[in-house]
C-alpha positions as CSV (number, residue, x, y, z in Angstrom):
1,X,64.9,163.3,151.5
2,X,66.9,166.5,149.9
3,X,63.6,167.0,147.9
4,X,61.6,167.2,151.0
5,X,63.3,169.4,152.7
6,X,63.8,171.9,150.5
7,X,60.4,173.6,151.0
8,X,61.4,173.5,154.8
9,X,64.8,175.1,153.5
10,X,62.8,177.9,151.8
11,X,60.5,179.2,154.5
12,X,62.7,182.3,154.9
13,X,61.2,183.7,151.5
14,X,58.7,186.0,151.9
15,X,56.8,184.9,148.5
16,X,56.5,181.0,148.6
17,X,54.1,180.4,151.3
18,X,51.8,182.1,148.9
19,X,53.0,180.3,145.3
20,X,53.1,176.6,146.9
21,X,50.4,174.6,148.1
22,X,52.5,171.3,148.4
23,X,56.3,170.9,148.2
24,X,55.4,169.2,145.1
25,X,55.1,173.1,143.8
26,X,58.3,173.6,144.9
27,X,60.2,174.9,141.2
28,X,63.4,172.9,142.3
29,X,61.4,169.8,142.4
30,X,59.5,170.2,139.0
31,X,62.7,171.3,137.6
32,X,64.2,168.1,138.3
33,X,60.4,166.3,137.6
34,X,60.8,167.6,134.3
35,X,64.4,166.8,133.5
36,X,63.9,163.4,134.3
37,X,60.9,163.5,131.6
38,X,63.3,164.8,128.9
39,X,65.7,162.4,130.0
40,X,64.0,159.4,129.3
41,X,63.4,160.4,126.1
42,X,67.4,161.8,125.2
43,X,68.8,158.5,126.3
44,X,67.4,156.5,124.5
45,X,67.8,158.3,121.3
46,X,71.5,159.3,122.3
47,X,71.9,155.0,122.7
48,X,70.1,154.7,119.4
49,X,72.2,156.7,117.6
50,X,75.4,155.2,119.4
51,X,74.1,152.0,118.1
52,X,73.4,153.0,114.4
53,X,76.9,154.6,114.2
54,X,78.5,151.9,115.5
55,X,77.1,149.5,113.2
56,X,78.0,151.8,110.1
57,X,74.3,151.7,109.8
58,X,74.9,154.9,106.8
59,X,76.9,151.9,104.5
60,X,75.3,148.8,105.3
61,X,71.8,149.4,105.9
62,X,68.7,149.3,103.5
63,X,65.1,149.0,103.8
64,X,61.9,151.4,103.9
65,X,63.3,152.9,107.5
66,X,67.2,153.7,105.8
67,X,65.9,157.6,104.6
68,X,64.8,158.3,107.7
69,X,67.5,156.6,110.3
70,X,69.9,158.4,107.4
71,X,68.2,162.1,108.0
72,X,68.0,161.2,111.5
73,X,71.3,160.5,112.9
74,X,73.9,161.4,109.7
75,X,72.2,163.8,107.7
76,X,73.2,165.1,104.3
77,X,76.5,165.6,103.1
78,X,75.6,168.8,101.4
79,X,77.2,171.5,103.5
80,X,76.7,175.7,103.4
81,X,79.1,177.7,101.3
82,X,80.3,180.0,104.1
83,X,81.7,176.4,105.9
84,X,83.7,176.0,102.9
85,X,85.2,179.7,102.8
86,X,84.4,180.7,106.4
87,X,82.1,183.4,105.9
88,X,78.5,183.7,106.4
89,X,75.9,184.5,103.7
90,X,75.7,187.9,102.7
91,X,72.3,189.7,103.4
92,X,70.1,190.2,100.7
93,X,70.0,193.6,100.1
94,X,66.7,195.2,99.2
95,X,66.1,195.6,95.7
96,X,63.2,198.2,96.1
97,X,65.2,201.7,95.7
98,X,62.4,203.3,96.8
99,X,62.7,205.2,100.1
100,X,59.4,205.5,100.7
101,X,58.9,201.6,100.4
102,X,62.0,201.3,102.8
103,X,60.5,203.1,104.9
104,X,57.6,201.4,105.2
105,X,59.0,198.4,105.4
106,X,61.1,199.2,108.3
107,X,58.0,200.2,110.2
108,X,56.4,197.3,109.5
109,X,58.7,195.8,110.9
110,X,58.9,197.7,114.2
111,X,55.3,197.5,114.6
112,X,55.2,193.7,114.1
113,X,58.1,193.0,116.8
114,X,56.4,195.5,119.1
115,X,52.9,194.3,118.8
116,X,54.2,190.5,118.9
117,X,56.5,191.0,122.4
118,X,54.8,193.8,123.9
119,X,51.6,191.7,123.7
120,X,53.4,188.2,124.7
121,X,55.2,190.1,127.9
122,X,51.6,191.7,129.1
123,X,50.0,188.1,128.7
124,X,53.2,186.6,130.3
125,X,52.8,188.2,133.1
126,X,49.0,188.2,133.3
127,X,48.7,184.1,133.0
128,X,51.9,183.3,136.0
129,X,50.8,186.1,138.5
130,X,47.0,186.6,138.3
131,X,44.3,184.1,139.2
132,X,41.6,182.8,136.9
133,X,37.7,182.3,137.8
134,X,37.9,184.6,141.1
135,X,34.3,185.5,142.4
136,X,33.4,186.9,145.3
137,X,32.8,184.2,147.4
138,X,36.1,182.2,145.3
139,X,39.1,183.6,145.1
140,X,40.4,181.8,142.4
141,X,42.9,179.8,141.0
142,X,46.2,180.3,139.1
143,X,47.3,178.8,136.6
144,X,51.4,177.1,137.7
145,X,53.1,174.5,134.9
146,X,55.2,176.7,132.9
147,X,56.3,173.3,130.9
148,X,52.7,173.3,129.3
149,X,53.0,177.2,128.3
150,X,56.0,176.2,126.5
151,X,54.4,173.2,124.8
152,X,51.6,175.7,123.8
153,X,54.2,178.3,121.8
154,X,56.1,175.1,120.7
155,X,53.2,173.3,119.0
156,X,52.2,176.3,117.1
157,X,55.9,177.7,116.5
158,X,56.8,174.1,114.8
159,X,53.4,174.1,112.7
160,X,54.0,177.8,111.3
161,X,57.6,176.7,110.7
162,X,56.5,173.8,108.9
163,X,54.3,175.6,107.0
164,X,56.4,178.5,105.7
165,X,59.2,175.6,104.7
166,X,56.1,173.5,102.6
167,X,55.1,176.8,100.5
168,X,58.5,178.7,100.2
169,X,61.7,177.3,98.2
170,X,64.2,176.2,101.2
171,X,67.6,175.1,100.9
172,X,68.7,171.5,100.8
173,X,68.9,170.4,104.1
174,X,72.2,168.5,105.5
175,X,72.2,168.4,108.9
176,X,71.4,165.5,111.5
177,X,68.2,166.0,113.1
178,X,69.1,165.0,116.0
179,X,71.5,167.9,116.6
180,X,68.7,170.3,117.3
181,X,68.0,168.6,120.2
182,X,70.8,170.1,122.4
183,X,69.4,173.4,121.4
184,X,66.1,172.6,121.4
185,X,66.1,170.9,125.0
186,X,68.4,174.4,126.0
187,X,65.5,176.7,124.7
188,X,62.9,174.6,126.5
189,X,64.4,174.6,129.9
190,X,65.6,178.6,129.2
191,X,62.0,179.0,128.9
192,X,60.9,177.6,131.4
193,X,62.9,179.2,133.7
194,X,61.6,182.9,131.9
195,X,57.7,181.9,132.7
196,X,59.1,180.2,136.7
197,X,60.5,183.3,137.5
198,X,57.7,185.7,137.3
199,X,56.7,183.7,140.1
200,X,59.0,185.3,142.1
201,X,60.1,188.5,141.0
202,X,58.7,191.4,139.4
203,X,58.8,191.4,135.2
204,X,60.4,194.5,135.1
205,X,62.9,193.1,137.1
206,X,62.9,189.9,134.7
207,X,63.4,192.3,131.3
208,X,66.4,194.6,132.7
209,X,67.9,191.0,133.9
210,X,67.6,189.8,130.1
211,X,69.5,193.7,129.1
212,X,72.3,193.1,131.3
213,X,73.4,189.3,129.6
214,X,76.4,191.0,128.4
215,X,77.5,191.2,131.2
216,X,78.2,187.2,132.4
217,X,78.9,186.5,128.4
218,X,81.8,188.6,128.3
219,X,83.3,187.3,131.7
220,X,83.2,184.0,130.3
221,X,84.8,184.9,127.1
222,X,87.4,186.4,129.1
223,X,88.3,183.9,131.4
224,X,87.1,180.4,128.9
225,X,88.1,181.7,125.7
226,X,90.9,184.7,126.3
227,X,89.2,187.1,124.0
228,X,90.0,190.2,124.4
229,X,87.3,193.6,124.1
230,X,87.3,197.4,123.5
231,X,87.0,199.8,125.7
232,X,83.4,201.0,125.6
233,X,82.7,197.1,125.7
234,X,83.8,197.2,129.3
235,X,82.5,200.4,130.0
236,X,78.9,199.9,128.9
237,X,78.8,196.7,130.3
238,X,80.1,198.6,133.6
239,X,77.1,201.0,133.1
240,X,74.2,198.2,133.1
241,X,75.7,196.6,136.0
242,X,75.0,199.6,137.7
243,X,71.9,200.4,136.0
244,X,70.7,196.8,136.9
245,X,71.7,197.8,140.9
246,X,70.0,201.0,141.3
247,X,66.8,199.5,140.2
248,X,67.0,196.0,141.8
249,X,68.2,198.2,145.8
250,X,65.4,200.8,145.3
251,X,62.4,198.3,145.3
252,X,62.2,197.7,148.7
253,X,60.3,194.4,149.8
254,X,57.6,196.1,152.0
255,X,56.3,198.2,149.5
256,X,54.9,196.3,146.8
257,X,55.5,191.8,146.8
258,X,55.2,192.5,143.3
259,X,58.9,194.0,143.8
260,X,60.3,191.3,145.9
261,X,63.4,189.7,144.2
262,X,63.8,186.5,146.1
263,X,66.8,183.6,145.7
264,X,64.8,181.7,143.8
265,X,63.9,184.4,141.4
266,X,67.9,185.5,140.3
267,X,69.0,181.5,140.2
268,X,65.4,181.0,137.9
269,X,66.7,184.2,136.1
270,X,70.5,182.9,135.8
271,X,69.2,179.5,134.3
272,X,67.7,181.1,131.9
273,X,70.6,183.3,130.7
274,X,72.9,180.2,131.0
275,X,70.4,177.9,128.7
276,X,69.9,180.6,126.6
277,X,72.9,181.7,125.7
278,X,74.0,177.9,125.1
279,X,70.8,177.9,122.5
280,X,71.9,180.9,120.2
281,X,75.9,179.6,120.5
282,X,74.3,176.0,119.3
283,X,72.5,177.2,116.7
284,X,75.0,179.2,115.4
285,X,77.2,176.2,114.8
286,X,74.2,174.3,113.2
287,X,74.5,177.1,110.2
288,X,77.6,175.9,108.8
289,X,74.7,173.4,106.8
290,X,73.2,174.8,104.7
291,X,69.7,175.7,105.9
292,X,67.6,178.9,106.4
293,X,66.7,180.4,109.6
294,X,62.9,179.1,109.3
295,X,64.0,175.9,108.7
296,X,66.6,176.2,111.9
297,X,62.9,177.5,113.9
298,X,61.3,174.0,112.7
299,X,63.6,171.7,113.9
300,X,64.2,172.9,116.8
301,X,60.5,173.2,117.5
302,X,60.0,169.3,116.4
303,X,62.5,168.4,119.4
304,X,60.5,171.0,121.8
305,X,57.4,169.5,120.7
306,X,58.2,166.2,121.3
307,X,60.4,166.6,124.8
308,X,57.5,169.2,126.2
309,X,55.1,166.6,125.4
310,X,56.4,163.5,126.4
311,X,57.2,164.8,129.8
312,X,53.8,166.2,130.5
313,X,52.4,163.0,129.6
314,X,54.6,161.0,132.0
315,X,53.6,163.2,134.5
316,X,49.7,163.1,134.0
317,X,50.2,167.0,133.5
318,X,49.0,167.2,130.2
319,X,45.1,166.6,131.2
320,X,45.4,168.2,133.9
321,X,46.0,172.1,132.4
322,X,44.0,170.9,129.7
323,X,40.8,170.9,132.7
324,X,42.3,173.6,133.6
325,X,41.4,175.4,130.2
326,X,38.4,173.7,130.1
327,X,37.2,175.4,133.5
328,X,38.5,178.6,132.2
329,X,37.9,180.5,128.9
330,X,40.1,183.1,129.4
331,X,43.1,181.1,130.2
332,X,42.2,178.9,126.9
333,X,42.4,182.7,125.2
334,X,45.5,184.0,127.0
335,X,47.9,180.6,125.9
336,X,46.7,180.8,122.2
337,X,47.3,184.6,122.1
338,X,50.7,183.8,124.0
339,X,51.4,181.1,121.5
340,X,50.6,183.2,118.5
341,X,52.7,186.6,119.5
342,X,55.5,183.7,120.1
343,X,55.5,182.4,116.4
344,X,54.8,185.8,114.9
345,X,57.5,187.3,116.6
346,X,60.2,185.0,115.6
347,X,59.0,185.6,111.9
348,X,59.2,189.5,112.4
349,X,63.1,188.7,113.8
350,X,64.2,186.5,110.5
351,X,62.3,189.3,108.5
352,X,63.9,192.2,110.0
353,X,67.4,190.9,110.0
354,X,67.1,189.5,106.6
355,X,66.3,193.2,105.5
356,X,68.3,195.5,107.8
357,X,70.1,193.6,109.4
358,X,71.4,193.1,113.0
359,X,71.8,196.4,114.0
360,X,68.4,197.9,113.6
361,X,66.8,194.2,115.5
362,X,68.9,195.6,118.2
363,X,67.6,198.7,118.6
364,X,63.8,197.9,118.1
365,X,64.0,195.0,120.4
366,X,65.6,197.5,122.9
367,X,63.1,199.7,122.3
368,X,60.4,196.8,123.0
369,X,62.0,195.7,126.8
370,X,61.7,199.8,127.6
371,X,57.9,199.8,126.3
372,X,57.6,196.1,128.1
373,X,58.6,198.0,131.5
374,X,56.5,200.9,131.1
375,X,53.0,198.7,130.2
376,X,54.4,196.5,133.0
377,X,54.1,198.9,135.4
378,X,51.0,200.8,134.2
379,X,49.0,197.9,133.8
380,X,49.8,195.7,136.8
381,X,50.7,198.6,138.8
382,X,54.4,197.7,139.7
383,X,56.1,200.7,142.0
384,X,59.5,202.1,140.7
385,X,61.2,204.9,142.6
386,X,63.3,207.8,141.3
387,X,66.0,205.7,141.8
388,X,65.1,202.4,139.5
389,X,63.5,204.9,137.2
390,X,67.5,206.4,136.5
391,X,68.6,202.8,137.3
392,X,66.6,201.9,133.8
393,X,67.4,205.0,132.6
394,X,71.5,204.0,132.7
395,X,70.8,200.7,131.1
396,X,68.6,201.4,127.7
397,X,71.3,204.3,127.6
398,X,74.2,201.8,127.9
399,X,72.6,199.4,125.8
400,X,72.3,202.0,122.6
401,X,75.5,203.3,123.4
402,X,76.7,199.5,122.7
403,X,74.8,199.9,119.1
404,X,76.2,202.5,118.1
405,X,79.7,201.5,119.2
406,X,79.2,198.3,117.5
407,X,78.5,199.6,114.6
408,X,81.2,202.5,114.3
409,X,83.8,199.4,114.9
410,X,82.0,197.6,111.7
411,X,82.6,200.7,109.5
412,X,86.3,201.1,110.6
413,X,86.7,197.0,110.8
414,X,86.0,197.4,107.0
415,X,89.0,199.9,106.0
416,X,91.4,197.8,107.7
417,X,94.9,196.6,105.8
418,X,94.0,193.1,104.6
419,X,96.4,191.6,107.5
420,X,95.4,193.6,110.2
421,X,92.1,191.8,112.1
422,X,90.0,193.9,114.8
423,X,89.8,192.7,117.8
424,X,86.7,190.3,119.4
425,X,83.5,191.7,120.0
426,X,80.6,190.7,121.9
């Protein structure tokens, strides 16, 4: 009955009339049509493994399944160096002294992570908001299960991943599979959220959203955890929110429904900032085993694969975009695209922290979400005023400032007295 009435609740948007056809649509209903999918896979597996660690299965079982329950559900006792001594692994530093090759390498790198995301956001945009096979006499029809775009960068994330770990020398690996589940099924549902929301509000509004998840991560660390922060922490983090403000109050509903930021766009937008950042604290606790960063992309992606599926076939949903694709050639060629700048680009981010490190990611990737805007608006013809134009202005500016600042505090964090620690820092 809640379900039912929840279209009925949601009349007062301007934008859903328009995006649902059935309260079946709704994207509170498939969210929970979807979660039950992935749930009747997790409980299972979360009673299986209850059941083999009950039974001691790691001493007293045998038997052609034992290396793969073993993998499965304990995992190796091999464990990384920096859980033994606390720190991570170093980077490895280049060993080309060659400024010209550095060079080159750093702009291969740049180009990569902007062809790869600049590419993915235009098609992002393209295959939730525009409508496939309109004629003159048809107008069309678009394109609306996010959960099977996320299957499609999934599939071909995990085979890439698999791929690279079959040709290239890989650490041992030690950790229970099933622990990449949690971030796997985090990453799924963060984005699904990503793809739901362009549904509703404008991508621009989507990619200065993503810029300003300092913001809630430092509240919680504040209030959760007590950490404490600098001063230009709070003060850049100040500056987005205001950046983030101007832009979102100077698009005006009635000039563009491109620019209308509904309900159900900033709760779609704060699920996928919540899921997300849950994903990247997960998998940062998966590194104390010992494994590399490729291997960390292929098991999450095994879980994805198998959740995203699973759920689309208990739904019948699975056949259904595949007609879709079959009615539609250009959709077929947008999703593999989509899926390919996916996979590529998370190559380009081991690649480019492994040889520059963190720093540098930063500031190409904010480099990207500024270029992401501008193609944004210049292909899809999204209005932004004088006033969202500072608005984005204030945030990329905050946003480097943060770099910068970061990376002054690692210089001086460096000549500090042995016993004297810096403080936290997001």
């Amino acid at each position: 009955l809640v379900l039912a009435s929840l279209p009925t609740m949601a009349t007062g948007e301007e934008i859903l009339p328009a995006l649902q056809d059935s309260w079946g649509d709704f994207w509170l209903f498939r969210f929970f049509v979807n979660a039950a999918g992935y749930a009747s896979i997790v409980v299972p597996g979360f009673l299986l493994i209850q059941y083999f660690k009950r039974r001691n299965y790691l001493e007293t079982g045998r038997g052609i399944c034992f290396p793969v329950i073993k993998s499965c559900v304990f995992g190796s006792e091999v464990k990384s160096v920096h859980q033994e001594d606390g720190s991570l692994p170093p980077r490895a530093e280049p060993t080309e002294s060659s400024t010209a090759r550095q060079v080159f390498k750093l702009l291969f790198c740049a180009a990569g992570l902007q062809a790869s995301y600049l590419t993915w956001g235009v098609l992002q945009e393209r295959v939730m908001t525009r409508t496939y096979g309109a004629t003159e006499t048809d107008p069309g029809e678009k394109f609306k299960d996010s959960q099977f775009l996320v299957f499609m960068n999934r599939i071909l994330a995990f085979t890439v991943a698999g791929l690279y770990c079959a040709l290239t020398k890989q650490p041992r690996h030690g950790a229970p599979m099933y622990k990449y589940s949690f971030a796997s099924l985090s990453n799924i549902l963060s984005s699904w959220c990503q793809y739901e929301a362009l549904k509703y509000i404008s991508f621009p509004t989507q990619v200065l959203a993503k810029a300003s998840k300092v913001i809630p991560v430092m509240m919680m660390g504040k209030l959760v955890s007590r950490k404490s922060y600098e001063y230009w922490e709070y003060l850049t983090a100040a500056l987005i929110s205001v950046g983030v403000s101007m832009f979102l109050l100077s698009s005006a509903p009635n000039r563009h429904v491109s620019t209308v930021t509904t309900f159900s766009g900033i709760v779609l937008l704060a699920g996928y900032i919540i899921f997300d950042s849950f994903t990247s604290n997960w998998q940062d606790a998966l590194f104390t085993y010992k494994m590399s960063p490729v291997q960390m992309m292929f098991g999450v992606n095994v879980f994805s694969c198998l959740f995203t599926v699973g759920s689309l076939l208990e739904q019948g949903a699975l056949l259904e975009s595949i007609r879709f694709m079959a009615r539609h050639s250009e959709f077929t060629a947008h999703a593999v695209l989509l899926s390919v700048c996916s996979a590529c680009g998370q190559l380009f981010i081991f690649y480019t922290i492994n040889q520059f490190g963190a720093a540098v990611f930063t500031i190409i990737m904010t480099l990207r979400q500024a270029f992401a805007i501008l193609l944004s608006c210049l292909i899809y013809g999204h209005t932004v005023t004088v006033v969202g134009g500072l608005g984005v202005a204030v945030v990329f500016m905050a946003l480097f400032l943060r770099v910068y600042a970061r990376s002054r505090m690692k210089k001086r964090s460096k000549k500090l007295p042995p016993g004297e620690t810096p403080v936290q820092k997001v």
